[in-house]
C-alpha positions as a printed NumPy array, in Angstrom:
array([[  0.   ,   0.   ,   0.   ],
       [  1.625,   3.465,  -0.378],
       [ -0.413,   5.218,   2.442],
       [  2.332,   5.452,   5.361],
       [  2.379,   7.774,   8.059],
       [  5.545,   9.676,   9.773],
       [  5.329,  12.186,  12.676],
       [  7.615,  14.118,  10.698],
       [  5.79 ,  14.113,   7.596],
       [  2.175,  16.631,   8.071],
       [  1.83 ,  16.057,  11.795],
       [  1.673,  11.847,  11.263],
       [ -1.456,  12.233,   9.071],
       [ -1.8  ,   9.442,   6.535],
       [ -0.334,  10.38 ,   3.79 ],
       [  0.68 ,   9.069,  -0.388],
       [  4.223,   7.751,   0.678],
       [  6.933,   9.345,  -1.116],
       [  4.971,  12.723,  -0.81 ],
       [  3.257,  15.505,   0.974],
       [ -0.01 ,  14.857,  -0.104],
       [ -2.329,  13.81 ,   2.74 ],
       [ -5.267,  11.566,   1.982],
       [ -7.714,  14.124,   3.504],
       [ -6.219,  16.477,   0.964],
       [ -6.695,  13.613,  -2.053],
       [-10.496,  13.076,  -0.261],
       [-11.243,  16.913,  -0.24 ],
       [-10.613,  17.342,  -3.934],
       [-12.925,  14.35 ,  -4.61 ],
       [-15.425,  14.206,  -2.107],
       [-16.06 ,  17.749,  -1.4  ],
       [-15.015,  19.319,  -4.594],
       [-16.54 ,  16.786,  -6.614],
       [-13.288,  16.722,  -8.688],
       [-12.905,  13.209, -10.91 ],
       [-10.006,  10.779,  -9.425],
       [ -8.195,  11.178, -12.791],
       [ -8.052,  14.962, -12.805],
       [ -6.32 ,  14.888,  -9.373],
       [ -4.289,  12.639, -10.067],
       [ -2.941,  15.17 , -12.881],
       [ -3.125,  18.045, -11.02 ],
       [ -0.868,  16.646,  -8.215],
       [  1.018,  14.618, -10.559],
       [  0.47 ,  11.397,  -8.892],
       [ -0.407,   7.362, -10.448],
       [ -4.581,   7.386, -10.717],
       [ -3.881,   4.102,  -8.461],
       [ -2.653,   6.361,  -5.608],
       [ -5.777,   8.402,  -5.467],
       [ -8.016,   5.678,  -5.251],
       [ -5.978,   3.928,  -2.646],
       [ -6.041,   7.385,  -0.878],
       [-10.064,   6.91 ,  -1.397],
       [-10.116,   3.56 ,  -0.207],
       [ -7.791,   4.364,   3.018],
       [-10.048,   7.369,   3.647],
       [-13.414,   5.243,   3.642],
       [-11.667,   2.288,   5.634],
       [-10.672,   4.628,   8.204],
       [-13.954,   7.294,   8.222],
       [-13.848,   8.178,  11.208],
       [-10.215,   8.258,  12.18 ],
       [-10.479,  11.048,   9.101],
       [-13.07 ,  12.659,  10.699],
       [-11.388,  12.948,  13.777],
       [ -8.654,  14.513,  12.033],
       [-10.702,  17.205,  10.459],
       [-12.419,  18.031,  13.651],
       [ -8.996,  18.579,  15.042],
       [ -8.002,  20.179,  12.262],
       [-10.905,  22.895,  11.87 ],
       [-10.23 ,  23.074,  16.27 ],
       [ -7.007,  24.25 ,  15.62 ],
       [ -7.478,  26.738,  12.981],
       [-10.597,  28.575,  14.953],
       [ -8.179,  28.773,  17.303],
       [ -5.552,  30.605,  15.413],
       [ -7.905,  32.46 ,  13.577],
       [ -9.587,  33.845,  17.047],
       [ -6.519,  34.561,  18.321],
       [ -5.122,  36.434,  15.295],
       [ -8.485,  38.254,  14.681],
       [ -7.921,  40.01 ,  18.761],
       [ -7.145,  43.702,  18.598],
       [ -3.991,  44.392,  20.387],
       [ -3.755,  45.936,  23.911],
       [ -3.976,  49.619,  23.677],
       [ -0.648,  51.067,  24.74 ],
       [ -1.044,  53.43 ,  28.032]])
């Protein structure tokens, strides 16, 4: 299979191995997007076979992924709340 995961690699989010490209990111472009497998697969320059097995890893693992976007949606509320304060007013 060429789904591995490495702490190092985006946080130890499953990921195409060799790459960068996260299977929520694959999922997103399919799933949400509604984008065909085989246009991804151009677009990120990857084998057609590694987007479906980025598909089938997503759907064997639903809601380990889901978990992972609910973290993931967590943490950038958070930054974005934080960024969107107005500074102290200096005295």
């Amino acid at each position: 299979m060429s789904i591995t995961r490495d702490e190092d690699v985006l946080g130890g989010e499953p990921r195409i191995d060799g790459t960068r490209i996260g299977v929520r990111h694959v999922a997103a472009r399919v799933i949400d997007s509604g984008q065909s497998p085989a246009l991804v697969a151009d677009q990120l320059d990857i084998p057609l076979t590694d987007v479906y097995e980025s598909l089938s890893y997503y759907y064997a693992h639903i809601d380990e992924m889901r978990e992972l976007e609910r973290e993931n949606e967590s943490a950038f509320e958070r930054v974005r709340e934080s960024s969107l304060k107005p500074k102290e007013p200096v005295q």
